[in-house]
C-alpha positions as CSV (number, residue, x, y, z in Angstrom):
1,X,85.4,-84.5,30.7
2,X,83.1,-81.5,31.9
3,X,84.7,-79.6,34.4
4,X,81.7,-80.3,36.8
5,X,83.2,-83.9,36.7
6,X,86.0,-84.8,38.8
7,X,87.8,-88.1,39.1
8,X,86.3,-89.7,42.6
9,X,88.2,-90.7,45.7
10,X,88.5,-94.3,44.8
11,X,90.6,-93.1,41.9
12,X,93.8,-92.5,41.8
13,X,94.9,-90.0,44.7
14,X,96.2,-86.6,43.6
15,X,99.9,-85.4,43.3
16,X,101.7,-84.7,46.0
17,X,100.9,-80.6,46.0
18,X,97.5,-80.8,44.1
19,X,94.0,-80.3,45.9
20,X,92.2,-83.7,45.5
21,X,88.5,-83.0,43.2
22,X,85.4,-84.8,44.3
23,X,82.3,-85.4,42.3
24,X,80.6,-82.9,44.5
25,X,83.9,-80.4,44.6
26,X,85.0,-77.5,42.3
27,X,88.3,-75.4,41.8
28,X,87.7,-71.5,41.4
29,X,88.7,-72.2,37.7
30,X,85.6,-74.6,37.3
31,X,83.2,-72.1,39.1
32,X,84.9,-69.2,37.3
33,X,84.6,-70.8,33.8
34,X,80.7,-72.1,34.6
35,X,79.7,-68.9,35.3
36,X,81.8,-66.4,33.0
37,X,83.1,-64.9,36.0
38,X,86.8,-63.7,37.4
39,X,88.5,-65.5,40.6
40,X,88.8,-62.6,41.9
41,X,84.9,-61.8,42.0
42,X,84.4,-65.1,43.2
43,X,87.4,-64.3,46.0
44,X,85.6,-61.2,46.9
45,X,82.3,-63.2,47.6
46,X,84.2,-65.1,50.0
47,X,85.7,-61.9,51.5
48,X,81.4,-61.1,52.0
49,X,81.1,-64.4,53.7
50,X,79.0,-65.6,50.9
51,X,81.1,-68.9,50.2
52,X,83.4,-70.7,52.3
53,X,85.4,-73.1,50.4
54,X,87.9,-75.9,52.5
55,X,91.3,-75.1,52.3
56,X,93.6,-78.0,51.1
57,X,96.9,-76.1,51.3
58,X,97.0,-73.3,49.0
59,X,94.3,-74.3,46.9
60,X,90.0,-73.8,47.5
61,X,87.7,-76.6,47.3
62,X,83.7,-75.1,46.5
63,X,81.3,-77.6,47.0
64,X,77.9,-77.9,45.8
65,X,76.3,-75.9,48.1
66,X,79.5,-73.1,47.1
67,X,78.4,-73.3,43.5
68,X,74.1,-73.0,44.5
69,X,75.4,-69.8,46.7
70,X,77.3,-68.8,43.9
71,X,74.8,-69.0,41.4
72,X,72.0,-67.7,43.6
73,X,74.4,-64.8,44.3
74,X,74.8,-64.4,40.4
75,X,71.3,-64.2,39.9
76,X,70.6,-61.6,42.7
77,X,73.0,-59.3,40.7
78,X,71.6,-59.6,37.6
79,X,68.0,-58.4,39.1
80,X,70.0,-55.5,40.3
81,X,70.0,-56.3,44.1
82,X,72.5,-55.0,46.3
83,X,74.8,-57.5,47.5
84,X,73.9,-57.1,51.5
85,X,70.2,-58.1,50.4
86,X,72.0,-60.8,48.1
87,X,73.2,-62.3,51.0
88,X,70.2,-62.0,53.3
89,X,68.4,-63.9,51.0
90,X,70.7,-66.1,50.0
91,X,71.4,-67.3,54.2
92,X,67.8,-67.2,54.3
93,X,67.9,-69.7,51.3
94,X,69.4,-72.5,53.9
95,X,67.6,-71.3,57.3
96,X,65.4,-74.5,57.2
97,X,62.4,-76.5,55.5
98,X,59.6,-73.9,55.8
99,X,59.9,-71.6,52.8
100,X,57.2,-69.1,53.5
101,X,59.6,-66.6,56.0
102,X,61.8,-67.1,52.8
103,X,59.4,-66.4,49.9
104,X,57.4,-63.3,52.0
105,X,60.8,-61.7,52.5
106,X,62.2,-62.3,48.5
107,X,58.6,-60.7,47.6
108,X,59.6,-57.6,49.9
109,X,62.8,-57.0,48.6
110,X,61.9,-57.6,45.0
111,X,58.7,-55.0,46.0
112,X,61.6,-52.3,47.2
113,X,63.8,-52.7,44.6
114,X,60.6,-52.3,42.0
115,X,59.9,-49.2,42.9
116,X,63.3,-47.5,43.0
117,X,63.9,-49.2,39.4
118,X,60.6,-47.3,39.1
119,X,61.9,-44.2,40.3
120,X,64.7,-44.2,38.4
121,X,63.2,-45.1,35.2
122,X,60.4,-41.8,35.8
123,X,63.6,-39.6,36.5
124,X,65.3,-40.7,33.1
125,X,62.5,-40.6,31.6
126,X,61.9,-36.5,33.2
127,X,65.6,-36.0,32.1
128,X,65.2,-37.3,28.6
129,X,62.3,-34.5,28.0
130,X,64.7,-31.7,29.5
131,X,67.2,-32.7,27.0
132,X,64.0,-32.6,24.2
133,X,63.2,-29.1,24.8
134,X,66.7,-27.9,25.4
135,X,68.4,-29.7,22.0
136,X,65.3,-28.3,19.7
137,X,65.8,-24.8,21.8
138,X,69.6,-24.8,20.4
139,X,68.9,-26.4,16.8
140,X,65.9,-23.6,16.7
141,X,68.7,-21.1,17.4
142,X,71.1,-22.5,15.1
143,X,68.3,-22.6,12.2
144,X,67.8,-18.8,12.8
145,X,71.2,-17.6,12.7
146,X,71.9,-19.2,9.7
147,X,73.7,-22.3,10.6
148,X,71.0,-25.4,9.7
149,X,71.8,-28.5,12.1
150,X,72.0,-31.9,10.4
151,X,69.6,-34.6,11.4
152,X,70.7,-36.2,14.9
């Protein structure tokens, strides 16, 4: 059974000890697994206040809207974002039916986060020159005392 599947309530109930698994529920071992991630990451997204799973004894239930956070958290970080815009945009994400505040504000922080990939990518790019001129420099030296460089 995929571990998005869980036995209902009208089955039978859990162990005495054991959280009881909705439909609509995961474990952090489900999320983790989904989405190739640790626990612990998925702990310290809690710790942000970006998913607050029920407490059944030791053990956390994530519902649905846990794993949508979750995944809308994942996708943040893989554009780069810093997690405090993650989770602007991400409490933004369930502020209410009119999307526009929403979208105008994801275009902003997309815009901001262009242009300092930008930036960045211009100073590597400055820096990758720097080390063109100073590695034929030395292999120019090298060549005229007498000690050819191999190919790099």
């Amino acid at each position: 059974m995929p571990s998005s599947l869980r036995p209902s309530c009208s089955e039978p109930a859990a162990a005495e000890g054991e959280a009881r698994i909705t439909p609509a529920s995961y474990t952090i071992t489900d999320l983790a697994q989904e989405f190739a991630i640790t626990p612990r990451a998925i702990r310290f997204y809690e710790d942000l206040g970006l998913l607050q799973p029920r407490r059944e004894g030791r053990h956390r239930i994530y519902s649905h809207r846990d794993r949508t956070r979750l995944k809308l958290v994942l996708r943040g970080k893989r554009l780069g974002l810093p997690l405090q815009d993650i989770k602007q945009l991400v409490e933004m994400y369930e502020t209410g039916t009119d999307t526009r505040p929403q979208l105008e504000a994801f275009v902003q922080v997309l815009s901001a986060h262009r242009r300092q990939l930008e930036q960045q990518l211009e100073d590597i790019r400055v820096t990758l020159a720097e080390i063109d001129q100073h590695e034929s420099r030395c292999r120019a030296l090298l060549d005229a005392a007498g000690h050819p460089t191999g190919a790099a």
